[in-house]
C-alpha positions in Angstrom: -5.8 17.5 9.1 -7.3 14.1 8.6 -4.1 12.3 9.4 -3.9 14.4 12.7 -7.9 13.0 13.8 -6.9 9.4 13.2 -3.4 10.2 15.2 -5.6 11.9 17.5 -8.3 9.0 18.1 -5.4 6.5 18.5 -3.5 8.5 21.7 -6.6 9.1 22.9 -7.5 5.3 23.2 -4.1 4.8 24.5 -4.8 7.1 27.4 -8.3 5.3 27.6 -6.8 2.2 28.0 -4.0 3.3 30.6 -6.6 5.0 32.5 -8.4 1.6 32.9 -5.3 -0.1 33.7 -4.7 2.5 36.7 -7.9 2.3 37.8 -8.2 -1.8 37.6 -5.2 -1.4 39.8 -6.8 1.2 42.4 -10.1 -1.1 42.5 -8.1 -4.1 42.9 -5.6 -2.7 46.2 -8.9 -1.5 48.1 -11.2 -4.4 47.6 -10.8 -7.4 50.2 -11.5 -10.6 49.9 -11.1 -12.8 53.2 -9.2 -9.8 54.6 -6.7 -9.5 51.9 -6.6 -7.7 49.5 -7.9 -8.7 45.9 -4.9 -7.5 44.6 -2.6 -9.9 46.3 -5.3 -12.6 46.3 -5.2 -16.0 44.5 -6.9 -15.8 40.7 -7.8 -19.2 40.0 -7.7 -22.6 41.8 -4.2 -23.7 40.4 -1.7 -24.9 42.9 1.3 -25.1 41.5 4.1 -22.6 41.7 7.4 -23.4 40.8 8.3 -21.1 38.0 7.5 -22.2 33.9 10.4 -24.1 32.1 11.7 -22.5 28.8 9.9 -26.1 27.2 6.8 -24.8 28.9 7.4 -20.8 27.8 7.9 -22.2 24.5 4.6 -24.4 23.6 2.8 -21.1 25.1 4.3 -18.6 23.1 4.0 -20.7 20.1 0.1 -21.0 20.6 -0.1 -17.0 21.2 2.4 -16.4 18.2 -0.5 -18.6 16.0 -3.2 -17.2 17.4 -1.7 -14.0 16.9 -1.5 -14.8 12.7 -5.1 -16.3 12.8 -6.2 -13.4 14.3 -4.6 -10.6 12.1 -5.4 -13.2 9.0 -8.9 -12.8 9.9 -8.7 -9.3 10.6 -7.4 -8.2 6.9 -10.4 -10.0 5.7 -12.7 -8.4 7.4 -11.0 -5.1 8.6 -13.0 -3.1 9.8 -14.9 -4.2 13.5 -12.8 -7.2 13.4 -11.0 -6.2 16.9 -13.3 -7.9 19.1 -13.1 -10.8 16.6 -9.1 -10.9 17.2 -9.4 -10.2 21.0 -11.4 -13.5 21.0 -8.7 -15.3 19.8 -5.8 -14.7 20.8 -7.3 -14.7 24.6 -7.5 -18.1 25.4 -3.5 -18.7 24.3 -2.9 -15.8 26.8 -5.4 -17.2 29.5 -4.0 -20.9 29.1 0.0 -19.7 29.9 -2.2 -17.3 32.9 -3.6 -20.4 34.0 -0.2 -22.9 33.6 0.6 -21.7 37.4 -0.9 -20.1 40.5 -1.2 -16.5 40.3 -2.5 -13.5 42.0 -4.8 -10.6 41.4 -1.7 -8.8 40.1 -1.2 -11.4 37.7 -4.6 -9.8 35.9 -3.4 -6.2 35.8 -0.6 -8.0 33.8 -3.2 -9.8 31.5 -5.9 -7.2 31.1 -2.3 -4.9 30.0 -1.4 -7.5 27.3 -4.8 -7.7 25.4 -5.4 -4.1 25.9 -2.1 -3.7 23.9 -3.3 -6.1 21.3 -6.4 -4.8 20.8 -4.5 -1.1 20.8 -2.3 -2.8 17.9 -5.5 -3.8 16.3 -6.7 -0.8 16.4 -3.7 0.6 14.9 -3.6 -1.8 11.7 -7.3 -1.0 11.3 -7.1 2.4 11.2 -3.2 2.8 9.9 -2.5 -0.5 8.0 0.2 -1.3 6.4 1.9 -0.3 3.2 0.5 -2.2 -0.3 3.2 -1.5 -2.7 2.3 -2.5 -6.4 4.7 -4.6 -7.9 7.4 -3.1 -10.5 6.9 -2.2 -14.4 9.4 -4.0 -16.3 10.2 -2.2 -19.6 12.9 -4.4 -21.8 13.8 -5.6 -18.6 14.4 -2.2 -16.7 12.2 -2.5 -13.2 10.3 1.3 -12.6 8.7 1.1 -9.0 6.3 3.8 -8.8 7.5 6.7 -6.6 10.7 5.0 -6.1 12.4 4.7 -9.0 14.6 8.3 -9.7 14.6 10.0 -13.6 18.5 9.4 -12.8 17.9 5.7 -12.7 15.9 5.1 -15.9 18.8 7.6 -18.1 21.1 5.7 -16.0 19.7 2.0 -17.8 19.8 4.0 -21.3 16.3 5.7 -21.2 15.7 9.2 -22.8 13.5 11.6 -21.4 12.0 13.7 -23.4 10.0 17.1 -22.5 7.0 18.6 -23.9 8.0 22.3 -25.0 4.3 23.2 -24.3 2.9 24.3 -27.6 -0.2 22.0 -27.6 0.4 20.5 -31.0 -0.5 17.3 -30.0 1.7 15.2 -33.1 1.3 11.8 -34.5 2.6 8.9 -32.8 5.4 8.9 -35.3 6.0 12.8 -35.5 7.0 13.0 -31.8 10.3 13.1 -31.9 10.6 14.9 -35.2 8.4 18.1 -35.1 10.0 19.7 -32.3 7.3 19.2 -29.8 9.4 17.7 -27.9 13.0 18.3 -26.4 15.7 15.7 -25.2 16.4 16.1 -21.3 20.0 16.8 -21.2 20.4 16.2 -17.2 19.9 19.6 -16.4 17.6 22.1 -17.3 14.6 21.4 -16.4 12.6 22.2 -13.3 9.6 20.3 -11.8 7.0 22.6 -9.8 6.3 21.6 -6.4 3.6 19.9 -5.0 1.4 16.7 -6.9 -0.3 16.9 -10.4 -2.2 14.0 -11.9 -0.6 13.5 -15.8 -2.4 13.1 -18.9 -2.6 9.4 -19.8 -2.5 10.1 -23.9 0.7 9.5 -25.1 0.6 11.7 -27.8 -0.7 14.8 -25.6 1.9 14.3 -22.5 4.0 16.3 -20.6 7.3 13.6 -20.8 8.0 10.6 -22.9 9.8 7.8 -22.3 11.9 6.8 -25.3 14.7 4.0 -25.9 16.7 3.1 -28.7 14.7 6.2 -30.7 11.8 4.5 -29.8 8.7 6.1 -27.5 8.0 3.4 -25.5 5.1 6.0 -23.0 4.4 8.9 -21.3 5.3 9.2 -17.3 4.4 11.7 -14.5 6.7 12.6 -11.9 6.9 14.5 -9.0 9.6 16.1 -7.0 8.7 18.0 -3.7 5.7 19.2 -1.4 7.2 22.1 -1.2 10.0 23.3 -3.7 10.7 22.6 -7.3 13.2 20.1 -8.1 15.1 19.5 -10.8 14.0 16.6 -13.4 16.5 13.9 -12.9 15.8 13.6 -9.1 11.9 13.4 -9.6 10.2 10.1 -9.0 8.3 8.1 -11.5 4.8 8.5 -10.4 2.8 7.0 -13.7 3.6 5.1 -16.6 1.4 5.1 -19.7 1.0 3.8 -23.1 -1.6 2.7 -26.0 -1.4 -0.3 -29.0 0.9 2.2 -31.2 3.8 2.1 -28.6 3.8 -1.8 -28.0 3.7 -2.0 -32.1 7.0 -0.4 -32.5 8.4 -1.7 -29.6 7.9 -5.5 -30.6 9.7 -4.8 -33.7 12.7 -3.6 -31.7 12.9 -6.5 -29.4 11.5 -4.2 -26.0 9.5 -5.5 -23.7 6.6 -5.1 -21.0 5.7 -7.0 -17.8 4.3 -6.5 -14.6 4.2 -9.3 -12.1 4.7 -12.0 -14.8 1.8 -10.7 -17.0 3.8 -9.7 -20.7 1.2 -7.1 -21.4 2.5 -7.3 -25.3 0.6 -10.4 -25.6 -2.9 -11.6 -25.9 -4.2 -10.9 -22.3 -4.9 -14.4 -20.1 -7.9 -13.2 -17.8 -7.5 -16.0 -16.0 -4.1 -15.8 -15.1 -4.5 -12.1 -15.0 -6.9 -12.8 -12.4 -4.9 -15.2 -10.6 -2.1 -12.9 -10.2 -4.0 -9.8 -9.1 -6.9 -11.6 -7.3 -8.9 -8.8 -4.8 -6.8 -6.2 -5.7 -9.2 -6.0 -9.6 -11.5 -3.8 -8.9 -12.9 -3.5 -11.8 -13.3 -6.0 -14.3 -14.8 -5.8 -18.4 -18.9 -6.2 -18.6 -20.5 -9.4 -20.0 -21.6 -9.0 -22.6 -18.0 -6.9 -23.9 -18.9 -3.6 -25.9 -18.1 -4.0 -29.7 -14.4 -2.6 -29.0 -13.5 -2.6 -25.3 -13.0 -4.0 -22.4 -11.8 -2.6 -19.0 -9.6 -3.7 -16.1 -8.9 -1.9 -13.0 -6.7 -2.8 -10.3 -6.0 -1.3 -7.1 -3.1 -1.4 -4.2 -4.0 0.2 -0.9 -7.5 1.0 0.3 -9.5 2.9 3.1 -8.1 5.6 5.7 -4.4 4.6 4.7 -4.3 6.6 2.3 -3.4 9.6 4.2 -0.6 7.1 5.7 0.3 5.2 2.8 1.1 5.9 -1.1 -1.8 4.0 -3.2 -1.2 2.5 -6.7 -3.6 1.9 -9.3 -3.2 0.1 -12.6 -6.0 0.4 -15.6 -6.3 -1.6 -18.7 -8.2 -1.9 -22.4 -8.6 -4.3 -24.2 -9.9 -4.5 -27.7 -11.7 -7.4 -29.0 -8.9 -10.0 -29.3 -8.1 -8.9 -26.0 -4.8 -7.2 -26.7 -3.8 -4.4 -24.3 -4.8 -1.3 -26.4 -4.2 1.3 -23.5 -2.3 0.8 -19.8 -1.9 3.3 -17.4 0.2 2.9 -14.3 -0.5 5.3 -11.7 0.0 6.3 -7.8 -1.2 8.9 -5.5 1.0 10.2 -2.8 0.0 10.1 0.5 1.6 13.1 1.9 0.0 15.0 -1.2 -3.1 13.5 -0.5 -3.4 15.2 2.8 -2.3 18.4 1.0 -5.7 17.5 -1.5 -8.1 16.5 1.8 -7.1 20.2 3.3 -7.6 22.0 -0.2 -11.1 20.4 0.0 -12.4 21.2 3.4 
């Protein structure tokens, strides 16, 4: 429903704005000036009117193309009310290629149309934006892109999947494969209700584990269809989790972890942790640290998009040497999130 009032706002302002154009245009053809009408009348004092040369098209459309980038650099900084902020400038690119040769009252309706389709644009990216995938999981050098990446692809690269059979044991780390809690995913089988669901993030208490070479490397989530079940191998990875007692075993076997360049089975560098992720931390461990932890959050996508857009969000511990003691690799999607919004109101 939400998603429908932002649609809404943004035809509505297109119908504003073509409205204005019309009646610019109306004004303009019934208001004289010297017995002609303002329409057809000069609009500034330039005399020359031989048409532009492509040299003379191109310096112009290069200052507009840069004021263009200044202006949509300045408006992801500040977001929102940046429009008029943008409109200011990128207008004086457009006005100086208006100005370049004589031109008439017509030549406005043509230039009030241009920045009224800029500022509609900007209008658009404010409310809309644009997508802010988070980058790929690398686990022993397998990439898993959130909501991308298929169950078919990780068994494909040698993954196991392995399914809870719902009896709430909850074993030790090193009993999960060998109580029976669990079941091997064969490739068929298993069936994924429909609609979103949020996954716990303890290893030891999750729905699916992720296992290589015998070895539980995390839990995931996944998530099928808004509508219908689906089968588990053509399910999405939606989350990725794991604590200190998965990256133990999985050193001694040689398997890896590493997101954007960070190898999260090392000591954490906060500063080229922070480097790497920059605004997108949102959260970051208090000074002074608590005796055992520390906490990192990090966030891709923000504000109304996320009834457009899929949102990511990546948490961290740390314990006191600052070793990664829990990471969970998350997403919301948007399309679900709408679902959520309508459950709500």
């Amino acid at each position: 429903m939400e998603k429908l009032v932002f649609i809404g706002m943004l035809v509505f302002l297109a119908f504003v704005f073509i409205g204005i154009l019309f009646w610019l245009r109306f004004r303009m053809k019934n208001t004289f000036e010297n017995g002609v009408p303002v329409y057809d009348a000069p609009a500034n004092n330039q005399t020359r009117t031989s048409k532009l040369s492509v040299g003379e098209y191109a310096v112009h459309i290069i200052l507009i193309l840069i004021s263009a980038v200044i202006a949509f650099k300045v408006m992801s900084m500040f977001r929102h009310g940046a429009a008029p902020i943008g409109a200011a400038i990128i207008t004086p690119s457009i006005m100086s290629l208006f100005n370049a040769r004589r031109r008439t009252g017509k030549s406005w309706i043509g230039i009030v149309a241009v920045l009224m389709v800029f500022v509609f644009l900007m209008f658009v990216y404010i409310i809309i934006g644009l997508p802010d995938n988070a980058p790929p999981l690398k686990i022993d050098g397998t990439e898993i892109h959130l909501t991308e990446t298929k169950i078919s692809d990780l068994i494909d690269k040698e993954f196991e999947i392995y399914v809870s059979n719902g009896r709430h044991d909850y074993p030790n780390y090193n009993e999960l494969l060998t109580t029976g809690s669990y079941t091997k995913y064969q490739g068929a089988g298993v069936s994924v209700p429909n609609g979103f669901k949020s996954y716990d993030s303890a290893v030891t208490r999750s729905t699916y584990l992720l296992v290589k070479k015998n070895v539980v490397l995390g839990c995931i989530g996944v998530y099928g269809d808004k509508r219908k079940s689906t089968e588990l191998k053509d399910c999405v990875v939606t989350q990725v989790c794991f604590d200190s007692e998965c990256t133990a075993v999985a050193k001694k076997y040689g398997i890896s972890y590493n997101i954007d360049g960070i190898d999260l089975l090392k000591k954490l560098d906060e500063n080229e942790f922070t480097k790497v992720f920059g605004k997108k931390i949102w959260l970051t461990p208090s000074e002074p640290r608590d005796e055992y932890l520390g906490h990192y959050g990090v966030q891709w996508g923000a504000g109304n998009n996320e009834f457009f857009w899929n949102h990511y969000f990546m948490n961290l511990d740390l314990d006191s040497n600052n070793d990664i003691v829990n990471f969970n690799f998350s997403s919301k999607i948007a399309a679900e999130r709408l679902e959520e919004f309508s459950k709500d109101t």
